[in-house]
C-alpha angles and dihedrals in degrees: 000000000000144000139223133184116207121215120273115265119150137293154255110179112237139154111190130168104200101219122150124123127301104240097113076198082072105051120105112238081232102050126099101245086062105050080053083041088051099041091050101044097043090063095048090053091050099048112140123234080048109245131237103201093035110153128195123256116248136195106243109182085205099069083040097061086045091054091056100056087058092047106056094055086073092217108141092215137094124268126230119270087232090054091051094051093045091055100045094044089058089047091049108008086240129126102224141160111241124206122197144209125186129197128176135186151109110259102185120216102344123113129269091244085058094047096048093047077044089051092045098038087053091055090051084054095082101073087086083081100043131090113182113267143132098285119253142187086262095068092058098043115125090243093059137098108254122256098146095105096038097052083041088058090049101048112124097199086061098077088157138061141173123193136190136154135194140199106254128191118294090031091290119151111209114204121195125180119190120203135197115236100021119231139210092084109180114243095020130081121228101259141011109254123230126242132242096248097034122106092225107174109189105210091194077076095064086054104126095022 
């Protein structure tokens, strides 16, 4: 769970909840849910050290209904984890742990398919300042460089995500991604690596194919 704000650029007022099925077959290359589904998936087939229990990163309409509801309160902080499963167990009837990522900026005349691939790229970004370990209260501190979203996106227990964004006060868009199960667990790294001498195909690399 993290949180990032973009610098200011310009705007085009949108509010928009990302919700169609999850068959990641049926996306359009153009759509929206697949520039979020590319972004995601292209990090986790290019995690170094290289994983052995990697997953693929799916499109679930459920987290994105959930992440809706965060993200038209216009509030640029993170929700409880309660809130989040109380929400989400109406929606589907399931128990289940959700993470969460936050961005926030004005990003002037550009569409909504850009801003969200802008949004998802910033947060795998990140990776410039991870090295692979068990995860620890350090690497959340307010004084660190952030990895939160980074290390959320790689996670190979999250095999789900929902995305939406909304136009908040002052031309601010405020994204918010919702993943199951939620990552960043403390102690454990986001993947298992794979070994030298291991055969450790990552099928988050075959997205798109």
């Amino acid at each position: 769970m993290a949180w990032s704000a973009l610098p200011a650029l310009a705007l085009v007022a949108m509010v928009v909840m990302v919700t169609p099925g999850a068959n990641a077959g049926k996306i359009k290359r153009d759509d929206i849910i697949y520039r979020i589904l590319n972004v995601h998936n292209k990090e986790r087939c290019n995690v170094e050290p290289p994983a052995r229990d990697m997953t693929t990163m799916k499109w679930d309409p459920d987290l994105a209904w959930t992440a809706n509801k965060v993200a038209k309160k216009c509030v640029f902080e993170h929700s409880e984890f309660e809130y989040r499963a109380k929400k989400y167990k109406k929606r589907t009837g399931e128990d289940a742990l959700i993470g969460e990522s936050l961005a926030l900026g004005n990003l002037g005349g550009i569409n909504r398919k850009k801003y969200a691939k802008i949004f998802s790229k910033a947060w795998a970004d990140e990776k410039e300042d991870w090295d692979f370990h068990a995860l620890t209260m350090d690497d959340f501190a307010p004084d660190s460089p952030q990895v939160g979203h980074y290390t959320q996106m790689i996670d190979a227990d999250s095999e789900y995500v929902g995305c939406a964004f909304k136009s908040c006060d002052n031309n601010q868009r405020l994204f918010v991604c919702h993943y199951r199960t939620a990552g960043n667990v403390l102690g454990q790294t986001p993947y298992e690596p794979c070994e030298d001498d291991e055969d450790c195909a990552n099928p988050a690399c075959d997205f798109g194919n």
